[in-house]
C-alpha positions, 0 to 999 in steps of 0.5 A: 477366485472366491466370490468376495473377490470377483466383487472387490473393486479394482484399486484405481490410480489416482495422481497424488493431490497435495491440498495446501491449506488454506490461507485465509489472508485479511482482505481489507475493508477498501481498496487502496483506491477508495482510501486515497480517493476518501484521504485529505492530502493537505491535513495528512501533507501538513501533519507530516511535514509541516507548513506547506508554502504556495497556492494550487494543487502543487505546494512546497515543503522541505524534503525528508529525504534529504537534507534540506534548506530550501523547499524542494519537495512538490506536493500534490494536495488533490491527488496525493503525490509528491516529487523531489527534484533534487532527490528524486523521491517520488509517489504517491501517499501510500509511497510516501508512508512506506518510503519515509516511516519504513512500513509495509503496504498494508501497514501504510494503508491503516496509517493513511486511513487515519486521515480521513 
């Protein structure tokens, strides 16, 4: 053996690593939670349905879900939620978006920041 050879480093197994690259995903600025907690449900509520009938934090509307004649759909103006009895559509504003208008959460949540 020649002297260049005693000095070479053996070659090491090392596993193969594959590194994926990285995927920087757009975070959003707030949460879904702050956004809800900073959203007006009784504008957004009325700008998308119309005219709410009744007092309280449950009010009424016709529901879009189905074909209505009488205010079945139950919406919540303090929390955001809404319910159909007759349906059975239920969530929150962010459900509602995305149930109704056919969009994803992310595009849900930019429209319902609208109503701040």
């Amino acid at each position: 053996m020649t002297r260049s050879q005693l000095h070479r480093p053996r070659a090491v197994y090392r596993p193969f690593r594959f590194n994926a690259p990285r995927r920087d995903h757009h975070r959003p600025e707030r949460t879904a939670e702050q956004v809800k907690a900073a959203t007006d449900w009784q504008s957004f509520f009325t700008a998308e349905l119309g005219e709410l009938r009744g007092h309280g934090s449950w009010r009424s509307v016709r529901c879009c879900f189905h074909d209505d004649r009488h205010p079945s759909l139950r919406v919540n103006v303090k929390e955001g939620r809404y319910w159909c009895p007759v349906c059975e559509a239920h969530g929150d504003g962010i459900g509602f978006l995305m149930q109704r208008n056919g969009l994803n959460f992310a595009d849900a949540l930019k429209a319902l920041e609208g109503y701040q």
